[in-house]
KESE-501173 format. One record per atom (N, C-alpha, C): residue number from 1; atom name; x, y, z negated; residue in one letter. Coordinates in pm, 1 decimal, decimal comma, m for minus. Layout:
! residues N
> NUM|CA|X|Y|Z|A
...
//
This chain:
! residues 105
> 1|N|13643,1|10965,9|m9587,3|X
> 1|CA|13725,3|11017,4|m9694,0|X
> 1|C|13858,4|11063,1|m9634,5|X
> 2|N|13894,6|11198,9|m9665,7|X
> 2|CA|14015,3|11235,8|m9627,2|X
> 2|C|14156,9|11192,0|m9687,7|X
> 3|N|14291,2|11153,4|m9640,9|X
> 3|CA|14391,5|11124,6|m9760,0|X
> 3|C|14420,5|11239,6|m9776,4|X
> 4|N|14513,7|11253,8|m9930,2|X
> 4|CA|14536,5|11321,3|m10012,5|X
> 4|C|14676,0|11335,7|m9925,4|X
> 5|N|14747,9|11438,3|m9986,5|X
> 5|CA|14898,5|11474,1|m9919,8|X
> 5|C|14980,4|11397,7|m9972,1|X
> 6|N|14934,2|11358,4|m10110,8|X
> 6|CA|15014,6|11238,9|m10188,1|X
> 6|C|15031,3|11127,8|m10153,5|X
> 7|N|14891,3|11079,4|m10099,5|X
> 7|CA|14821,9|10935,4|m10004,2|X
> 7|C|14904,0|10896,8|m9918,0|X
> 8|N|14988,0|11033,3|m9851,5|X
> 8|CA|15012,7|10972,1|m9687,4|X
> 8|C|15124,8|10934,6|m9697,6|X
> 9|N|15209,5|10912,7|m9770,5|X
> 9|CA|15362,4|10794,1|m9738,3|X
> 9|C|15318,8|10740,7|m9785,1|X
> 10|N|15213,9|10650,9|m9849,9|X
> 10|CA|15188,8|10489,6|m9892,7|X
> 10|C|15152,8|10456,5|m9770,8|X
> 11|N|15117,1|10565,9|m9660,4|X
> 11|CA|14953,7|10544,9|m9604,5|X
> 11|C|15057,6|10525,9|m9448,8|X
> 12|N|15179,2|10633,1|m9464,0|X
> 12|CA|15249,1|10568,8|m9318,0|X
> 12|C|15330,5|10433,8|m9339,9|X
> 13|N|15403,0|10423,4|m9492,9|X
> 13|CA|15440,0|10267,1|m9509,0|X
> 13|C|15412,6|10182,4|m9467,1|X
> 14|N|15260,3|10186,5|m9544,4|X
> 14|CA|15103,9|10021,3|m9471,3|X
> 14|C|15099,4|10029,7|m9321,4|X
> 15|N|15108,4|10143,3|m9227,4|X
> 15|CA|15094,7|10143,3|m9106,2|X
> 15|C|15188,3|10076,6|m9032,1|X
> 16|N|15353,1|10126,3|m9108,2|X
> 16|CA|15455,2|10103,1|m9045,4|X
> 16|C|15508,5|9943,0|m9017,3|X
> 17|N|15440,8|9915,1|m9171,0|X
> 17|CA|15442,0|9696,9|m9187,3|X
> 17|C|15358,4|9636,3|m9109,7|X
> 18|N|15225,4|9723,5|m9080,1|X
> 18|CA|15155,9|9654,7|m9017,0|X
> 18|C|15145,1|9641,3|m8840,1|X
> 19|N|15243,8|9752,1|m8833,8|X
> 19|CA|15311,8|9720,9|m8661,9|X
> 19|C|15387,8|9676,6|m8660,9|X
> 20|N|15513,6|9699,2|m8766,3|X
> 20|CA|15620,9|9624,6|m8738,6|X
> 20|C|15566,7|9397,9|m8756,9|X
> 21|N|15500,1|9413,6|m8814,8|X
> 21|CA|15386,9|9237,6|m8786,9|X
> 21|C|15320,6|9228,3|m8656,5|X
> 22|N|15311,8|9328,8|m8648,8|X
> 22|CA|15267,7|9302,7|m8489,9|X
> 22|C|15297,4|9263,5|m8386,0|X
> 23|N|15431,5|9320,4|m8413,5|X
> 23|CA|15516,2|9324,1|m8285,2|X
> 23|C|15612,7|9244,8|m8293,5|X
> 24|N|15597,2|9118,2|m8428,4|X
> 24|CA|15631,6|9005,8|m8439,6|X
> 24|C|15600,7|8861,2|m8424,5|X
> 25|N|15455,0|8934,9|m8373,7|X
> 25|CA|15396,1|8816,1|m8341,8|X
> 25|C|15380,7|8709,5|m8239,7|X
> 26|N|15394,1|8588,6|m8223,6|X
> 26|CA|15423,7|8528,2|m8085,7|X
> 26|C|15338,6|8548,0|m8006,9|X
> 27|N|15354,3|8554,3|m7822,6|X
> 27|CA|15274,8|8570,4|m7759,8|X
> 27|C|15260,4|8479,6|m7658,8|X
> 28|N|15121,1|8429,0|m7657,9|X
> 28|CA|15058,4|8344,2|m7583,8|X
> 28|C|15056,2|8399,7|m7456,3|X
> 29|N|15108,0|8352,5|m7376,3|X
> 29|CA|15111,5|8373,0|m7179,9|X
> 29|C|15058,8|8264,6|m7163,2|X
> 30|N|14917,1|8313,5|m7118,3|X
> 30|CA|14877,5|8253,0|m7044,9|X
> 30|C|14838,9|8241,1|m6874,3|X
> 31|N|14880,5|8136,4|m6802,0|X
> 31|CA|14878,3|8188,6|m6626,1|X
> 31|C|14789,2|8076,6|m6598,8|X
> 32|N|14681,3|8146,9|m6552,7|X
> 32|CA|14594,3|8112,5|m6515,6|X
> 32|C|14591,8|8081,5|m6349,5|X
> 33|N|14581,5|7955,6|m6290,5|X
> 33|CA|14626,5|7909,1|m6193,3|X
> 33|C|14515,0|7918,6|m6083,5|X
> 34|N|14474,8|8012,5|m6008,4|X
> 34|CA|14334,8|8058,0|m5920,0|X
> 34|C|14310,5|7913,5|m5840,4|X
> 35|N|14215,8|7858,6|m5874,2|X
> 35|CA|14148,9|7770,7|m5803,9|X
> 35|C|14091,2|7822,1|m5676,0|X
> 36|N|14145,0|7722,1|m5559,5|X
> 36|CA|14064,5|7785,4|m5386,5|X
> 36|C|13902,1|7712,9|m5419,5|X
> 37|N|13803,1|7871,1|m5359,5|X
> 37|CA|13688,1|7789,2|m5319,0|X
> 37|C|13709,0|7785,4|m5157,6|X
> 38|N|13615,5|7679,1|m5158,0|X
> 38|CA|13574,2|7628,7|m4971,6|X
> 38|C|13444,5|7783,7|m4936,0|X
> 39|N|13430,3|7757,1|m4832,0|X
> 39|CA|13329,7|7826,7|m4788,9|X
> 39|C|13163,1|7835,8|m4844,6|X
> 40|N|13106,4|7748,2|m4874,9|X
> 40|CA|12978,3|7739,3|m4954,9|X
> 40|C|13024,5|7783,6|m5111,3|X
> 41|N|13141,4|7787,5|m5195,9|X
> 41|CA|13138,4|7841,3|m5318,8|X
> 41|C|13180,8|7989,5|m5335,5|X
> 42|N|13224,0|8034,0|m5193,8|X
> 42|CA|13283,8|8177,3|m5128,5|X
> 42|C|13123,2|8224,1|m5143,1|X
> 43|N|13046,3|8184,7|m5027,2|X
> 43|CA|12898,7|8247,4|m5015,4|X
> 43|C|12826,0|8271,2|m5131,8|X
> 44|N|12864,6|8190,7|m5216,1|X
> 44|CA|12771,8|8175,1|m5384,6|X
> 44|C|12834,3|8310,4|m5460,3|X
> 45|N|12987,4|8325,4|m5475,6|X
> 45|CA|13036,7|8452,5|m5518,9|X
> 45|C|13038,3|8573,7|m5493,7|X
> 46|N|13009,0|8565,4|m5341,4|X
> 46|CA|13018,5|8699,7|m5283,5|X
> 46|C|12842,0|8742,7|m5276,5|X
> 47|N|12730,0|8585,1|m5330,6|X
> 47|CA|12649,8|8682,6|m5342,6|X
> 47|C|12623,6|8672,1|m5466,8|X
> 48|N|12718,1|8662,2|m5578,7|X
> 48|CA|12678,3|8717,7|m5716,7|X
> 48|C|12738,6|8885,5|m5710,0|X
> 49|N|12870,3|8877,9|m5644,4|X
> 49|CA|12900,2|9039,6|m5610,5|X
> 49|C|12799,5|9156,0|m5589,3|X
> 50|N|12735,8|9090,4|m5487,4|X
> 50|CA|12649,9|9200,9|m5385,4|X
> 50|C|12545,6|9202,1|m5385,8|X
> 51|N|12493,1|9105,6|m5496,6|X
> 51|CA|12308,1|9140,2|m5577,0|X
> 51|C|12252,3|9054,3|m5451,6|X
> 52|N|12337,3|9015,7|m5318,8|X
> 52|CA|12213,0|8955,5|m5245,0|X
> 52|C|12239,5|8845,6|m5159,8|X
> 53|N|12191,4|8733,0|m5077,3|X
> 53|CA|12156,4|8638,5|m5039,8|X
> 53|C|12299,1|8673,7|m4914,9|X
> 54|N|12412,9|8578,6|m4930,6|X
> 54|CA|12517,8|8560,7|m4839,5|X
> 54|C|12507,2|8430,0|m4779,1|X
> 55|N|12535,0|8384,3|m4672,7|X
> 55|CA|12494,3|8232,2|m4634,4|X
> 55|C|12652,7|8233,6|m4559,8|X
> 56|N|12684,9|8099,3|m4549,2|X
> 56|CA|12780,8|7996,2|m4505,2|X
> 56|C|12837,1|8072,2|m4378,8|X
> 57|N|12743,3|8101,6|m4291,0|X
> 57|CA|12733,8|8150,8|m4150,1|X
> 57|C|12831,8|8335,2|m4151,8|X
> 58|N|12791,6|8391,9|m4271,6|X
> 58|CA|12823,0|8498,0|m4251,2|X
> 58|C|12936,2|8552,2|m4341,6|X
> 59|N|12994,5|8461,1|m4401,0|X
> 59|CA|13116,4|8352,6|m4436,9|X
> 59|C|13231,4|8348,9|m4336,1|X
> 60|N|13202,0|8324,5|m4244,5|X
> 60|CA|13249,9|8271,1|m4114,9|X
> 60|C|13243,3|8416,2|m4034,1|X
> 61|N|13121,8|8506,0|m4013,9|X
> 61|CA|13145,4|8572,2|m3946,9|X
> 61|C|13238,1|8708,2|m4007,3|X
> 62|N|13255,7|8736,7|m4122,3|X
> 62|CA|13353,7|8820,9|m4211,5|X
> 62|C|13478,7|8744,3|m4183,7|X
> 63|N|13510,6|8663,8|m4183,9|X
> 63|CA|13627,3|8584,9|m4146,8|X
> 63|C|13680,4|8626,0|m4020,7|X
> 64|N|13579,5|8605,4|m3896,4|X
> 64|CA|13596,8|8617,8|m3763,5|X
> 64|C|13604,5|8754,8|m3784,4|X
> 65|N|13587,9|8885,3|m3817,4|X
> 65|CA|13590,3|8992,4|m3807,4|X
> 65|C|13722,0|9082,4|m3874,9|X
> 66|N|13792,8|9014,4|m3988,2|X
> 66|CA|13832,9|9009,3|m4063,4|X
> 66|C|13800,1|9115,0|m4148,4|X
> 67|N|13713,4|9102,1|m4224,2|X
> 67|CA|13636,3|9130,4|m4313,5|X
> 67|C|13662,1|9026,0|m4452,5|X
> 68|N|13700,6|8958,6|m4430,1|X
> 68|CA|13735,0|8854,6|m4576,1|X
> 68|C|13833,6|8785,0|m4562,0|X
> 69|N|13905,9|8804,2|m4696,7|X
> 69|CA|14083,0|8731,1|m4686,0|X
> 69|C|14023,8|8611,4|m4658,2|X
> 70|N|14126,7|8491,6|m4607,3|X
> 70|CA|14149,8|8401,9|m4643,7|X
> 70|C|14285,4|8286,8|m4652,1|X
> 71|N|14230,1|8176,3|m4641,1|X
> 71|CA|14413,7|8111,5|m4590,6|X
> 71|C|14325,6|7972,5|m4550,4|X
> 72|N|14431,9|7888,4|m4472,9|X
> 72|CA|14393,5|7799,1|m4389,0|X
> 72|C|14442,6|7723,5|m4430,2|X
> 73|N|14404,7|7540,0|m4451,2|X
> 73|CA|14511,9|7432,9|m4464,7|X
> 73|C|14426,9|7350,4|m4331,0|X
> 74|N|14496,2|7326,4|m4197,9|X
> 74|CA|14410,3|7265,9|m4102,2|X
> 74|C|14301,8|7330,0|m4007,1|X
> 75|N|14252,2|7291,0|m4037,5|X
> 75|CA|14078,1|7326,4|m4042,1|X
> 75|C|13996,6|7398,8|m4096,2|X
> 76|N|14034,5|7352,5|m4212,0|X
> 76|CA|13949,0|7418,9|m4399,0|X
> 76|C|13992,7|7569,8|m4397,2|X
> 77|N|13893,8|7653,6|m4434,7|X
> 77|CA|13962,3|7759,3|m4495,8|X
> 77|C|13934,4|7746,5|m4629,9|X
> 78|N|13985,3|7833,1|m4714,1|X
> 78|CA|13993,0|7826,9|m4875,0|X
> 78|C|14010,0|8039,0|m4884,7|X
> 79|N|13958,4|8013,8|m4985,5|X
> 79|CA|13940,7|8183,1|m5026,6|X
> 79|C|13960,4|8156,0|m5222,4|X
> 80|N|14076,1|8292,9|m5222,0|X
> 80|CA|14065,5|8312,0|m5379,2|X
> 80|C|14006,1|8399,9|m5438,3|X
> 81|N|13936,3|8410,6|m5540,0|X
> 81|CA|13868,5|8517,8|m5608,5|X
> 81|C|13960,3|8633,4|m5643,4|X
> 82|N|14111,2|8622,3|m5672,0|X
> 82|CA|14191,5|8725,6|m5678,2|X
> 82|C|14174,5|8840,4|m5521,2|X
> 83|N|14196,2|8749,5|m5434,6|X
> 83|CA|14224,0|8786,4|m5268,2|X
> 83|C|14042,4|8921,4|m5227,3|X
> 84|N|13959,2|8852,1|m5249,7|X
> 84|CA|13865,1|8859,9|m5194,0|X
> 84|C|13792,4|9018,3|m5296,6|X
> 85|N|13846,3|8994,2|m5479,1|X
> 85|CA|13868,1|9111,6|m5507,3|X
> 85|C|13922,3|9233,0|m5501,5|X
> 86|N|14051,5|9200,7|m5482,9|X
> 86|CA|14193,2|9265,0|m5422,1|X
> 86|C|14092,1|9341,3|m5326,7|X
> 87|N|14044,1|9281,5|m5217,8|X
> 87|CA|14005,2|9304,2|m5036,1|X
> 87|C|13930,4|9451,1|m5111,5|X
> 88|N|13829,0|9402,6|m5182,9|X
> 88|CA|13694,9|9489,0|m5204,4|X
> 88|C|13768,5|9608,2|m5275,5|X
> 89|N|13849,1|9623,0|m5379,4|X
> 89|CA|13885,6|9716,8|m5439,2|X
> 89|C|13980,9|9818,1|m5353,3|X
> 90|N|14095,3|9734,1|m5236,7|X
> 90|CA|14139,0|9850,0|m5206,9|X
> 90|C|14030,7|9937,9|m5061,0|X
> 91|N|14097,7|10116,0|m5028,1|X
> 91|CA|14043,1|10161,0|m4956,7|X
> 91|C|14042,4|10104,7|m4791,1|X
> 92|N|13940,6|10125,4|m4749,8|X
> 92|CA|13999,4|10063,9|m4601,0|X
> 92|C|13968,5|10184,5|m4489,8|X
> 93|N|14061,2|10208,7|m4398,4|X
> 93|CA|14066,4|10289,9|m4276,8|X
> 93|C|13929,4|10314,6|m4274,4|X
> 94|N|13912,7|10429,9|m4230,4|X
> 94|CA|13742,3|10458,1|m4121,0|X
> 94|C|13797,4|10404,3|m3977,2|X
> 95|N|13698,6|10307,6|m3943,1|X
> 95|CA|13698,8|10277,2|m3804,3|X
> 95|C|13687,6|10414,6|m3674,7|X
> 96|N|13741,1|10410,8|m3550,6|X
> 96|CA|13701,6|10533,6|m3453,9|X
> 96|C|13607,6|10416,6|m3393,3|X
> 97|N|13494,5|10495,1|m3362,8|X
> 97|CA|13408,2|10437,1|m3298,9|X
> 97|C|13455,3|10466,5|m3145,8|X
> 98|N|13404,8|10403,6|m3036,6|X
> 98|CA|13472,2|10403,1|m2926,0|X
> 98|C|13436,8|10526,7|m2842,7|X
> 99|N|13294,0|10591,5|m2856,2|X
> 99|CA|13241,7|10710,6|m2798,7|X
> 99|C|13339,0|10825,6|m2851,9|X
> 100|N|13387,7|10842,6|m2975,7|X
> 100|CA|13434,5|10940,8|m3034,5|X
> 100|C|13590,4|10932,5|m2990,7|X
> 101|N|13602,3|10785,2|m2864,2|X
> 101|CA|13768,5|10817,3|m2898,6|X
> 101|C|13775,7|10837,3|m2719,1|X
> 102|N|13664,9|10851,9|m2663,2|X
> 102|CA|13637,5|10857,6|m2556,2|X
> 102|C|13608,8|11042,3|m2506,7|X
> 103|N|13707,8|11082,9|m2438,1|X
> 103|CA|13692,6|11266,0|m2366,8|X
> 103|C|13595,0|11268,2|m2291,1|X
> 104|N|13496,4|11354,4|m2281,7|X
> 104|CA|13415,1|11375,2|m2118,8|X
> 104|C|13419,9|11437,7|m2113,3|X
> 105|N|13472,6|11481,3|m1921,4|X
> 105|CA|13531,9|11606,7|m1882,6|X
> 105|C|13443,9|11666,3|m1805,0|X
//
């Protein structure tokens, strides 16, 4: 149904109360505090990501490569789901492979 030309200052009034309520309303902040996984709950996420079978080992070897954020306390590493998304979303360099950075004269 179309409004009438008559319709439309009742019709921007109701609009105007009903933002100006809006934008009175309190707002819930909520901060959500990223829990670290260990390495076996890293492998479980990264293979709900990637549709496929990630193991502990290769965990470790993305790490060693740096291929996957992480942070250290000791020994332990710990990985956040913010970090490890972050990683995947931004672009990363093209590698030079070593033949291509290599002249033959």
């Amino acid at each position: 149904m179309e409004p009438t030309f008559e319709q439309l200052p009742a019709m921007v009034a109701e609009l105007s109360r009903k933002f100006d309520a809006f934008l009175q309303r309190p707002e819930k902040v909520e901060v959500a505090v990223a829990a670290p996984m260990g390495v076996a709950p890293c492998a479980a996420f990264l293979s709900d990501i990637e549709g496929r079978e990630v193991t502990v080992g290769a965990v470790y070897n993305r790490v060693h490569k740096g291929r996957l954020p992480y942070r250290k306390n000791g020994a332990r590493l710990y990985f956040l789901r913010e970090d490890i998304l972050e990683f995947i979303r931004t672009p990363k360099k093209p590698r030079v492979q070593f033949l291509d950075a290599v002249k033959f004269y």
